[in-house]
GUVODREN-166164 format. One record per residue (C-alpha): residue in three letters; residue number from 0; x, y, z. Coordinates in pm, 1 decimal. Layout:
BEGIN
REC   r   k     east    north       up
REC ALA NUM        X        Y        Z
...
This chain:
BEGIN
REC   r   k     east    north       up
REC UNK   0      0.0      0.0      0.0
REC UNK   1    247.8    248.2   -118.8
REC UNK   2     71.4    543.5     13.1
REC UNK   3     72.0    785.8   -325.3
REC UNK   4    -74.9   1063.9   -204.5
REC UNK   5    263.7   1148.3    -78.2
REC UNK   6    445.4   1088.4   -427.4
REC UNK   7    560.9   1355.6   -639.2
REC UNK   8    307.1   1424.4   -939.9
REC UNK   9    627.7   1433.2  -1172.7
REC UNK  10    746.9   1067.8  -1069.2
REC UNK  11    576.2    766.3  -1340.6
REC UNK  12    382.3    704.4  -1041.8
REC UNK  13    263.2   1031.9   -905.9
REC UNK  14     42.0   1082.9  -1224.2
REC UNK  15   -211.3    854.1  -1013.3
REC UNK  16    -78.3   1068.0   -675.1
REC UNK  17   -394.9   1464.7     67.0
REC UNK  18   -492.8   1502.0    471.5
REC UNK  19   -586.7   2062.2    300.4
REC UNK  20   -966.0   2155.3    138.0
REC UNK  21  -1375.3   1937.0    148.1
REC UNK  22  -1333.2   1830.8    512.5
REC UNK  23   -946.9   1713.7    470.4
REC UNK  24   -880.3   1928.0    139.6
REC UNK  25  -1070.6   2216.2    210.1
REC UNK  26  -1289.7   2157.8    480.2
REC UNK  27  -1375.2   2309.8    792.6
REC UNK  28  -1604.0   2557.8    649.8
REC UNK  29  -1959.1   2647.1    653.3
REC UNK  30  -2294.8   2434.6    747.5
REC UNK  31  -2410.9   2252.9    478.3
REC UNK  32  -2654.6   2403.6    262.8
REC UNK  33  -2882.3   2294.2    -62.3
REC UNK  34  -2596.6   2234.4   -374.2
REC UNK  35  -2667.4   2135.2   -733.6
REC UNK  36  -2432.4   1796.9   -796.0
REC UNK  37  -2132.5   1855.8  -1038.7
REC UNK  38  -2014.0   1499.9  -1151.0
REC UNK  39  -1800.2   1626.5  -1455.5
REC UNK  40  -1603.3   1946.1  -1570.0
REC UNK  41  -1444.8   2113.8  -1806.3
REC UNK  42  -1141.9   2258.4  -1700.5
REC UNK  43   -902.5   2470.4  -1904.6
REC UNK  44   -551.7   2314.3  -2003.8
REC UNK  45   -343.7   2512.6  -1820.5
REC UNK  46    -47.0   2465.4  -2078.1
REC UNK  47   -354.5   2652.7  -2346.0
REC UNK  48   -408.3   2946.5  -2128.7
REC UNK  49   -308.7   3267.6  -2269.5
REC UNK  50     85.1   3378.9  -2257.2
REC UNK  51    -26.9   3662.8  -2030.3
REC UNK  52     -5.1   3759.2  -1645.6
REC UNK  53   -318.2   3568.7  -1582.6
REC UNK  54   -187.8   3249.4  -1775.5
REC UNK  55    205.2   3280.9  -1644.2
REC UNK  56     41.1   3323.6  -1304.7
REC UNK  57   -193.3   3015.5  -1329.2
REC UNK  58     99.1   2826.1  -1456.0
REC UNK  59    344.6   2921.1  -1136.6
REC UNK  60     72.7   2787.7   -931.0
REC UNK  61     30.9   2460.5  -1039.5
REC UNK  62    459.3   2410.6  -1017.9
REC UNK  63    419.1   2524.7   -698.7
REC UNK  64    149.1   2318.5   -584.7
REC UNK  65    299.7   2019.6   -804.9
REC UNK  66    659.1   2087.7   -688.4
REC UNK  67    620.1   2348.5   -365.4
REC UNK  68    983.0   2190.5   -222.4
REC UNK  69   1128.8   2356.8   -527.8
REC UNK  70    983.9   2679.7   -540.1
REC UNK  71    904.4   2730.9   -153.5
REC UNK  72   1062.3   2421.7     26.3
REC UNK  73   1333.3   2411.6    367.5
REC UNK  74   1638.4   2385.1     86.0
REC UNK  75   1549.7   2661.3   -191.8
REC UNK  76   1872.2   2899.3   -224.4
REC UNK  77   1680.3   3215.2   -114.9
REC UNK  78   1662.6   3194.5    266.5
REC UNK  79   1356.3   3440.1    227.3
REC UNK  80   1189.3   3198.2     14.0
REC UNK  81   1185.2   2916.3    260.4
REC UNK  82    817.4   2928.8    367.6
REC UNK  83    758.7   2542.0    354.1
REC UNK  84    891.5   2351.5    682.6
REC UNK  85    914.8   2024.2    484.1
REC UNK  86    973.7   1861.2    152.6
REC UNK  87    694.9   1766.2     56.1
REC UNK  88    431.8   1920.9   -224.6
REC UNK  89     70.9   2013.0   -216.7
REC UNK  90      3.6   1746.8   -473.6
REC UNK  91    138.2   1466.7   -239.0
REC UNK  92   -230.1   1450.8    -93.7
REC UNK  93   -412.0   1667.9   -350.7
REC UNK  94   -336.2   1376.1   -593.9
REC UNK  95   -302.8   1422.2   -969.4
REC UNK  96   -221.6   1774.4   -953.0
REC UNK  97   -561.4   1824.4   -758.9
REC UNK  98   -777.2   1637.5  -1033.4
REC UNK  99   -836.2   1320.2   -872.0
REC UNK 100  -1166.8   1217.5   -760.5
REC UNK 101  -1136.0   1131.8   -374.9
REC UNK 102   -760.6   1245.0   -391.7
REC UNK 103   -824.4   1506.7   -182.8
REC UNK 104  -1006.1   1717.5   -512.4
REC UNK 105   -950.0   2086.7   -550.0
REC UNK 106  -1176.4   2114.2   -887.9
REC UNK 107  -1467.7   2363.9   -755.7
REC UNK 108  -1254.6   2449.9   -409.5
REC UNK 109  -1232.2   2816.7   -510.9
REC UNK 110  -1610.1   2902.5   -592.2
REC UNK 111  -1623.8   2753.5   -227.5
REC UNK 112  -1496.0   3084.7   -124.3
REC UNK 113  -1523.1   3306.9     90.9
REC UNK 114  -1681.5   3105.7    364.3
REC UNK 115  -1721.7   3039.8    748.6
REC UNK 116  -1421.1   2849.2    895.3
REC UNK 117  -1520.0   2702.5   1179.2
REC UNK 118  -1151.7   2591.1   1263.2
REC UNK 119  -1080.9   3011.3   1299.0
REC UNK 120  -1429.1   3142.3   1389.0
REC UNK 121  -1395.9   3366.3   1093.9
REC UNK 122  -1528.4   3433.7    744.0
REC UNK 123  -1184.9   3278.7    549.1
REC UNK 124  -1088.9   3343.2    194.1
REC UNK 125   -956.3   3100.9    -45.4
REC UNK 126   -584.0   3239.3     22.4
REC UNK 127   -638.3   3190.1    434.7
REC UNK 128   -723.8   2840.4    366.7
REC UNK 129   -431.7   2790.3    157.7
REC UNK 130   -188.3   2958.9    446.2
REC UNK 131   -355.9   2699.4    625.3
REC UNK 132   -213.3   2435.3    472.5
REC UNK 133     79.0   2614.1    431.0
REC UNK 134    108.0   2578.5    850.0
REC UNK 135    -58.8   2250.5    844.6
REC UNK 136     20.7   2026.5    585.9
REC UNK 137    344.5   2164.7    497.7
REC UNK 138    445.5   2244.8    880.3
REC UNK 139    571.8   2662.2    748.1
REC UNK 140    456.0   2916.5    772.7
REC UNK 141    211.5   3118.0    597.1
REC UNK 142    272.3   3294.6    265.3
REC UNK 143    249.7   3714.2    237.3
REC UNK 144    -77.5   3836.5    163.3
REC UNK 145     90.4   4053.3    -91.4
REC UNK 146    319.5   3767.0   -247.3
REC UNK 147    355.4   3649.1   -606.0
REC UNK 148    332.7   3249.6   -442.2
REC UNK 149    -19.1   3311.6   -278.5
REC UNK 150   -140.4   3503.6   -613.6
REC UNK 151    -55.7   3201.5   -829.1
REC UNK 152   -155.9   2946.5   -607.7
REC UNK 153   -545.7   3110.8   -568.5
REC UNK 154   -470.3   3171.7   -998.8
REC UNK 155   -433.1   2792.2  -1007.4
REC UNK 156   -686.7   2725.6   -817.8
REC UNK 157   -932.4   2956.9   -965.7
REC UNK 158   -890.2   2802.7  -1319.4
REC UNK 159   -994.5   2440.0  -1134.8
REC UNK 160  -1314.2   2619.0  -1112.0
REC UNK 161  -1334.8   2710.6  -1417.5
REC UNK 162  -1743.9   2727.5  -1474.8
REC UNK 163  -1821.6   2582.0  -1100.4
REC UNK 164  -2119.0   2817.8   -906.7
REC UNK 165  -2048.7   2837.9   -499.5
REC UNK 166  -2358.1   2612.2   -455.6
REC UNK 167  -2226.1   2337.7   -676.8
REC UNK 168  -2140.5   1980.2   -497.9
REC UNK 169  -1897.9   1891.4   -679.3
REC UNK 170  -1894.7   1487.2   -660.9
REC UNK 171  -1522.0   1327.0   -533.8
REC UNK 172  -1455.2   1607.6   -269.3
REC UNK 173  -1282.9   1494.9     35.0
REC UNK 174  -1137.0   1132.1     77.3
REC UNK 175  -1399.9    914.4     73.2
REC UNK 176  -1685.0    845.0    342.5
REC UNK 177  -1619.3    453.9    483.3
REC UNK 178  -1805.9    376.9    740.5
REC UNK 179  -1695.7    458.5   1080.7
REC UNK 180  -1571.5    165.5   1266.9
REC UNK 181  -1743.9     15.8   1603.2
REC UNK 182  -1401.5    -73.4   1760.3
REC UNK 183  -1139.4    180.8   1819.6
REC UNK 184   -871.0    185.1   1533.5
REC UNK 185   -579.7    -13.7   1617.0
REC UNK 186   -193.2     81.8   1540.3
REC UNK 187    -69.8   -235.1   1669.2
REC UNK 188   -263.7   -417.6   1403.6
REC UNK 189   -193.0   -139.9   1152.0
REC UNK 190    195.8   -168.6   1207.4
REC UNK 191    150.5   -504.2   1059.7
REC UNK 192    -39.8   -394.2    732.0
REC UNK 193    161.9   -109.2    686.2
REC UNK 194    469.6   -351.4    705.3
REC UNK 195    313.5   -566.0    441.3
REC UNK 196    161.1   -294.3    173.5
REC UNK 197    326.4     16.0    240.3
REC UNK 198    704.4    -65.9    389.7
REC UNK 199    813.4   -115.6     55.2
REC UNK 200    821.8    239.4    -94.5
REC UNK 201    794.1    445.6    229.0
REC UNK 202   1068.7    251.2    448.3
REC UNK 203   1018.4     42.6    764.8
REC UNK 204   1058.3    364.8    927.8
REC UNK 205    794.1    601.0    737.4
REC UNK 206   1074.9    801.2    590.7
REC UNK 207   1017.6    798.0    202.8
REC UNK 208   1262.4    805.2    -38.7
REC UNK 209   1452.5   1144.0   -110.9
REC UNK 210   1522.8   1258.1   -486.1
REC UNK 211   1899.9   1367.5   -392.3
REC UNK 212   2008.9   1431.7   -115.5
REC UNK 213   1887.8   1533.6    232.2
REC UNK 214   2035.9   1937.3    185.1
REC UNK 215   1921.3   1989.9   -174.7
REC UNK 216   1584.9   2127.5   -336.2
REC UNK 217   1433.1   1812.4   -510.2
REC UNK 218   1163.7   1701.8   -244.3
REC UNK 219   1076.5   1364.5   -259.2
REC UNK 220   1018.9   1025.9   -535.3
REC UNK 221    836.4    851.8   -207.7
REC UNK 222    765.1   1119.1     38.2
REC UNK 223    783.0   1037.2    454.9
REC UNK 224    451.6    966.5    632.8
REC UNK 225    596.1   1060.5    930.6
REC UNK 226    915.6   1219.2   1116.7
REC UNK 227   1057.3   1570.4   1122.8
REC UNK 228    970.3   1600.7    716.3
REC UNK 229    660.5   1532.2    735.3
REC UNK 230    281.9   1688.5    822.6
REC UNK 231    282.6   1865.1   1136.9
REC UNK 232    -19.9   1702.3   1415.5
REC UNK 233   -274.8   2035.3   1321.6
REC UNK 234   -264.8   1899.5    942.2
REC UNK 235   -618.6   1707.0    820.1
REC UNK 236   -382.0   1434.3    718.2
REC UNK 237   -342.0   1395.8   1058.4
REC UNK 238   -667.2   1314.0   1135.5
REC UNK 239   -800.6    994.6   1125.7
REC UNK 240  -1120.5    965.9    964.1
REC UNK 241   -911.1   1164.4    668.6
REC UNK 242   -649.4    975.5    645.1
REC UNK 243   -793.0    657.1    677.9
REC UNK 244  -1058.7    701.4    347.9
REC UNK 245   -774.6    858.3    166.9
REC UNK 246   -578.1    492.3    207.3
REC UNK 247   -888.8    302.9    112.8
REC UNK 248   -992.3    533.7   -162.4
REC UNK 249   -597.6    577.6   -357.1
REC UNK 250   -399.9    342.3   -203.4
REC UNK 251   -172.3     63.8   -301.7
REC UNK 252    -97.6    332.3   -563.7
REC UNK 253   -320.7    342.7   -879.4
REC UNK 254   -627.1    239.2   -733.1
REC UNK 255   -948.4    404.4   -801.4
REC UNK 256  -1201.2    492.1   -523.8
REC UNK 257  -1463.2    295.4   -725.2
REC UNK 258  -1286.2    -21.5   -691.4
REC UNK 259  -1065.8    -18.7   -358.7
REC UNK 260   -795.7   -276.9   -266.9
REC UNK 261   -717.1   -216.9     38.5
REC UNK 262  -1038.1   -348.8    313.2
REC UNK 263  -1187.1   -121.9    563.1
REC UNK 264  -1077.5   -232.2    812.6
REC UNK 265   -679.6   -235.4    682.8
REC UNK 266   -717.4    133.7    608.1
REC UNK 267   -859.5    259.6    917.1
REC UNK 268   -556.1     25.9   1117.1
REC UNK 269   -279.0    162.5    832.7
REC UNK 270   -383.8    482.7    927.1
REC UNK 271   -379.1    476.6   1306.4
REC UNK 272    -10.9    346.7   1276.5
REC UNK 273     57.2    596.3   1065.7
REC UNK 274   -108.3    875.9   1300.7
REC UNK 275     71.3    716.1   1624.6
REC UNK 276    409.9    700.0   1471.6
REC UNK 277    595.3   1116.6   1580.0
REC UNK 278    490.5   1405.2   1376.0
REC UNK 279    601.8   1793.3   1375.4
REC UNK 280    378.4   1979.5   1660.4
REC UNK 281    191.9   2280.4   1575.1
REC UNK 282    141.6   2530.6   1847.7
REC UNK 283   -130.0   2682.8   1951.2
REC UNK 284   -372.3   2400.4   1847.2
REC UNK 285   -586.4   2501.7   2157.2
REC UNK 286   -681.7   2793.4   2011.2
REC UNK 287   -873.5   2600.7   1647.5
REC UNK 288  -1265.9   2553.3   1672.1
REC UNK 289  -1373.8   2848.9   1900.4
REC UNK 290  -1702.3   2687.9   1897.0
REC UNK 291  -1576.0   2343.1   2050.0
REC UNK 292  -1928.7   2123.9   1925.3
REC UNK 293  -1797.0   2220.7   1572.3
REC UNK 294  -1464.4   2058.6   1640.1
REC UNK 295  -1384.9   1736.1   1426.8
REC UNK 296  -1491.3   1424.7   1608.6
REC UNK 297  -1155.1   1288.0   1556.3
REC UNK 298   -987.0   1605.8   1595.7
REC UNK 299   -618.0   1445.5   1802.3
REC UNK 300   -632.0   1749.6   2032.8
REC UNK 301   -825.9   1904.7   2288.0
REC UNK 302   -956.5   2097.4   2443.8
REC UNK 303  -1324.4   1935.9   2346.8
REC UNK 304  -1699.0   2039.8   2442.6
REC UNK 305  -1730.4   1657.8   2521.1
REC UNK 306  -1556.5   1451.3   2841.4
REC UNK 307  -1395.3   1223.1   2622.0
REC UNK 308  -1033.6   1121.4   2611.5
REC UNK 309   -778.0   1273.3   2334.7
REC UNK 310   -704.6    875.1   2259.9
REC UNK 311  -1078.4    818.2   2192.5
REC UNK 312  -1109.8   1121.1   1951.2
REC UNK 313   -777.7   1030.7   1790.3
REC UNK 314   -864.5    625.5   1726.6
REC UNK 315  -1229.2    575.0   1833.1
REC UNK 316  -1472.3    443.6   1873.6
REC UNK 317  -1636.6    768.1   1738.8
REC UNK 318  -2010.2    700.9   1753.6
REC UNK 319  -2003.5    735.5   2128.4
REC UNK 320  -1860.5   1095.5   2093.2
REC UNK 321  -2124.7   1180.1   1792.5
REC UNK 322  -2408.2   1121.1   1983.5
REC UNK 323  -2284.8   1273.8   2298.6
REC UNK 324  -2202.3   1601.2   2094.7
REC UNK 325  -2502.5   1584.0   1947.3
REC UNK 326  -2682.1   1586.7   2287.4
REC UNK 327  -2469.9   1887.0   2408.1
REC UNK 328  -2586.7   2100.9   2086.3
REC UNK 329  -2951.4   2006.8   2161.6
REC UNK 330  -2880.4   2144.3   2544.3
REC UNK 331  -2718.9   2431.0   2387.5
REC UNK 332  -3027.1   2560.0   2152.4
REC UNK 333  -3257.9   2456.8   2372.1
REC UNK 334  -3077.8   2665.5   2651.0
REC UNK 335  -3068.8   2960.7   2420.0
């Protein structure tokens, strides 16, 4: 199960290759609300758009979301450039360049925005949630508001919405939707299937495979799932309900959500090893989902509006937690 959402789009692999925006690629936004399905699109080529700012600017944004180490990584030459605290690139979870159905999709992401995060409390725009990720995902720090990067990465992005309305559903957002097991996940178990399907490419010890060496600019051909290179523990990769679909809807690499592999209950163990194994720490996680009964059930850190344990909410058994939340928001309106 070589996990490909982590493998460089450029690679004869990564063509096929999150964790974001929907809830791990773009989610933590507003309520859900009456949208018109989008099952297909018509995106421009990128490579056909005009040879003006608009098109050059489109263009730098998908080489930086397709190779962000190179542009914006820990080892670029211009110290002032180094905004990415790993190696990795967007495109290791938003999978074919952002295209891929259940690959952590960005097609429509844009016309999603503005909207409500509840992760902030505020109204967010399409570039906060990218400087999201930017924190998240690729453990930095966030781009300037005023900086060519963040311009061509919402350029890119726009173009992926290329005739999308903001109350389209656009079908393959997100990861997947599995159900949710009745047994906490276990990592233990997981070690062993991630030994047997994923050891392979990413190393007994999670650490990928670097394209050079360890001080130069080339990122990754099989990135690291975990270590000091990897996600940081505020990324939606990190959580396990996200992670866990992404395996059973991508992974061993090639497969197609419509026709998974790996079983259920293999992807939602996978995942917990992956998730218990050491990850960069973001601070300040204390201070995401103001309003704590909007918090992600499997959200790995508290505080919570709930009693229970940060172990529960990071493996399960999740339904317990569900319904208790739910109880607490009836209390809440009702109180109100």
């Amino acid at each position: 199960m070589a996990m490909s959402q982590f493998h460089r789009i450029t690679t004869p692999l990564a063509g096929l290759v999150a964790i974001l925006f929907a809830i791990a690629a773009f989610g933590q936004t507003s309520p859900p609300r009456s949208r018109t399905p989008v099952v297909t699109w018509n995106i421009p080529d990128v490579d056909e758009l005009p040879d003006n700012e608009e098109g050059r600017l489109a263009r730098y944004g998908r080489s930086l979301l397709t190779a962000t180490y190179a542009h914006i990584g820990p080892n670029v030459s211009d110290p002032g450039a180094r905004y990415a605290g790993n190696n990795l690139a967007c495109a290791n979870c938003h999978l074919d360049g952002g295209l891929k159905k259940f690959g952590l999709l960005l097609v429509g992401a844009y016309a999603d925005y503005p909207a409500y995060s509840w992760r902030t409390g505020e109204v967010a725009t399409i570039e906060d949630r990218i400087n999201n990720c930017m924190m998240r995902s690729m453990n930095g720090r966030a781009l300037p508001k005023d900086s060519r990067q963040l311009a061509a990465l919402s350029a890119f992005l726009r173009v992926l919405s290329t005739g999308i309305s903001k109350d389209a559903d656009v079908i393959g957002h997100g990861a997947g939707s599995m159900a949710l097991l009745t047994r906490a996940a276990d990592p233990e178990r997981g070690r062993h299937v991630y030994v047997q399907h994923c050891a392979e490419c990413h190393g007994e010890s999670g650490e990928g495979i670097r394209e050079g060496n360890t001080t130069d600019a080339l990122g990754y051909l099989v990135p690291p799932l975990w270590g000091a290179d990897s996600f940081n523990d505020g990324a939606g990769m990190y959580r396990l309900i996200t992670i866990a679909n992404f395996v059973h809807s991508n992974m061993p690499n090639g497969v197609n959500w419509a026709d998974p592999l790996i079983s259920e209950a293999d992807a939602w163990d996978a995942a917990a090893y992956v998730v218990s194994q050491p990850h960069p720490h973001k601070a300040d996680l204390a201070a995401d989902f103001p309003d704590r009964l909007k918090k992600p059930v499997d959200a790995a850190y508290g505080p919570y509006a709930d009693s229970f344990s940060e172990a529960q909410h990071k493996y399960g058994p999740f339904q317990p937690i569900i319904a208790e939340d739910r109880r607490l928001a009836s209390e809440q309106q009702t109180a109100k």
